[in-house]
C-alpha positions as CSV (number, residue, x, y, z in Angstrom):
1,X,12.8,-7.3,20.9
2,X,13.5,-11.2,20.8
3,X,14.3,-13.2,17.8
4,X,10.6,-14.4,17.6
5,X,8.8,-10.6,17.5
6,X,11.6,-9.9,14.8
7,X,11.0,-12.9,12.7
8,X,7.2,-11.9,13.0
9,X,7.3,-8.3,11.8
10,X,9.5,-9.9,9.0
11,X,7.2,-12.3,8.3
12,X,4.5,-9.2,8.1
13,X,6.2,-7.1,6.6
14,X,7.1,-9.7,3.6
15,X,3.3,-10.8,3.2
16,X,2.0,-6.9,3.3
17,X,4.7,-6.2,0.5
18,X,3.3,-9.5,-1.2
19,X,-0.1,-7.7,-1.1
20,X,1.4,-4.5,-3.5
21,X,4.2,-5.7,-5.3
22,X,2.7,-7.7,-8.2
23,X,0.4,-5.2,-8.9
24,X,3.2,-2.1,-8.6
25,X,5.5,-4.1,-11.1
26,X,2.8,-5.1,-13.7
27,X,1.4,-1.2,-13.7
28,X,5.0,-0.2,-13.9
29,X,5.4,-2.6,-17.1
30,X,1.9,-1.3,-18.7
31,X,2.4,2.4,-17.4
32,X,0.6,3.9,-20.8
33,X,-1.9,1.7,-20.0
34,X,-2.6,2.8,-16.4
35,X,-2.5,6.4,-16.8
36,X,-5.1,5.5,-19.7
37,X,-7.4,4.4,-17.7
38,X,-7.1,7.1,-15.2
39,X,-7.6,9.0,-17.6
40,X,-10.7,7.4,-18.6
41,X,-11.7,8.3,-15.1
42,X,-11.7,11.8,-15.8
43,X,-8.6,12.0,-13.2
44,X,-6.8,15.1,-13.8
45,X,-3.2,15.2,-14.8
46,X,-3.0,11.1,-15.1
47,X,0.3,10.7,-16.4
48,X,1.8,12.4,-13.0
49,X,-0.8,10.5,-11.0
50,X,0.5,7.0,-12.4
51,X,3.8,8.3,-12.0
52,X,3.1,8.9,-8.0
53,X,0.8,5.6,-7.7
54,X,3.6,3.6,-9.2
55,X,6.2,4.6,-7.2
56,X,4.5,4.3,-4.3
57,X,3.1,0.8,-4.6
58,X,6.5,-0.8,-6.5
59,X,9.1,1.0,-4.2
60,X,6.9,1.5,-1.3
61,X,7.2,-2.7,-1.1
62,X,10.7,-2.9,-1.9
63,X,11.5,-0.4,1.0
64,X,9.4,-2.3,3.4
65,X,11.4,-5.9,2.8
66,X,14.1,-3.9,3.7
67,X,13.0,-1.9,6.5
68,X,14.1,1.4,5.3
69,X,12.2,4.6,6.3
70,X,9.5,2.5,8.3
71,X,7.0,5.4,9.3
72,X,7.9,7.3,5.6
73,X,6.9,3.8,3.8
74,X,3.7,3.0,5.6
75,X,2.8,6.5,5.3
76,X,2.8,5.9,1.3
77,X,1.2,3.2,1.3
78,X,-1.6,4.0,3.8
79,X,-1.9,7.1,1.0
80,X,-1.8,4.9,-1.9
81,X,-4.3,2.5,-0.4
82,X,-6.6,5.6,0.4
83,X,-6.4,6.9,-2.9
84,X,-7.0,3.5,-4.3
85,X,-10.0,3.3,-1.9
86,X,-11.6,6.8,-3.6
87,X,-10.6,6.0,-6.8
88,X,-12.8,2.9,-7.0
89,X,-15.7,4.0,-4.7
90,X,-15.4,7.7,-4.8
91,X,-18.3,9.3,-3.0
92,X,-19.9,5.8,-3.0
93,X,-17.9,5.0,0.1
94,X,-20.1,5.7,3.1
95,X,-23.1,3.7,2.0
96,X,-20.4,0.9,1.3
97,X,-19.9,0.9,4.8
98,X,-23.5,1.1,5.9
99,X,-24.1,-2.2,3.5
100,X,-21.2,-4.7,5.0
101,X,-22.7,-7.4,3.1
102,X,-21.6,-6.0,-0.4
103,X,-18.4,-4.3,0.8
104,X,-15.8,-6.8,1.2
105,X,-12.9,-5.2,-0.7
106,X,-13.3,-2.4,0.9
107,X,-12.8,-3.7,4.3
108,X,-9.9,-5.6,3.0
109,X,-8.4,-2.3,2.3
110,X,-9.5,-1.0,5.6
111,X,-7.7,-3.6,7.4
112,X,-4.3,-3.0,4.9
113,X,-4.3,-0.1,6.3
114,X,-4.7,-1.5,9.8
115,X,-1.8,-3.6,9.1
116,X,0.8,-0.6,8.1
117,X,-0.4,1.5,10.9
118,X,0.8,-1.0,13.2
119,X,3.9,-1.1,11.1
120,X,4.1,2.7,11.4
121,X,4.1,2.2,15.1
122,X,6.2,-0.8,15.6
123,X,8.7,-0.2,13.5
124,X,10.4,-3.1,11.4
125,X,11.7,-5.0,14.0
126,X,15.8,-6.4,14.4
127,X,16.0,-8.1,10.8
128,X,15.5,-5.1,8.8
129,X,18.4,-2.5,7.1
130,X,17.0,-0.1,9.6
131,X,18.4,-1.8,13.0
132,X,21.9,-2.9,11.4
133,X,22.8,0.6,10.8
């Protein structure tokens, strides 16, 4: 690759981690809080579902600034963005989709997911822990 493709999947991988990172570090910092409300949900075992969902969107973001484990990260993100995804909509979902108009943050989501299954495929590029090894 040339200096430009790696400075781009750099520059995508830092904006994707922008998109999980607040939100993994603030649920880390009110972790009682977060299983709570999964708990709230009716989600079984909550405390070991926060534990998972935590990890997975604080670390998942730190690994992909560094471009360590590139198909293992976006795999764990793409999960924690699909659990995400049926935790707020749930079987509500599929008529979601059938009613665009009212379904934005879903399709946001959708196209999350878009954006680390291109990542899965193209790896993270020359500036990333991955290539200097």
């Amino acid at each position: 690759m040339n200096r430009s493709e790696d400075c781009a999947l750099f520059f995508g991988r830092l904006l994707v981690a922008a998109l999980f990172l607040p939100s993994g570090f603030n649920k880390l910092m009110a972790f009682s809080t977060f299983a709570s409300s999964l708990a709230a949900k009716g989600m079984p075992y909550p405390t070991v579902i926060a534990g998972i969902m935590v990890a997975a969107e604080f670390l998942g973001p730190l690994a992909l600034l560094i471009g360590l484990w590139p198909r293992w990260t976006a795999l764990a993100l793409i999960g924690f963005t699909g659990a995400s995804l049926w935790m707020s909509y749930g079987q509500t979902g599929l008529n979601m989709l059938l009613r665009p108009q009212q379904s934005v943050e879903l399709y946001e989501r959708l196209a999350i997911v878009g954006g680390l299954l291109f990542y899965f495929t193209s790896g993270p590029g020359g500036w990333s822990r991955t290539s200097l090894r």
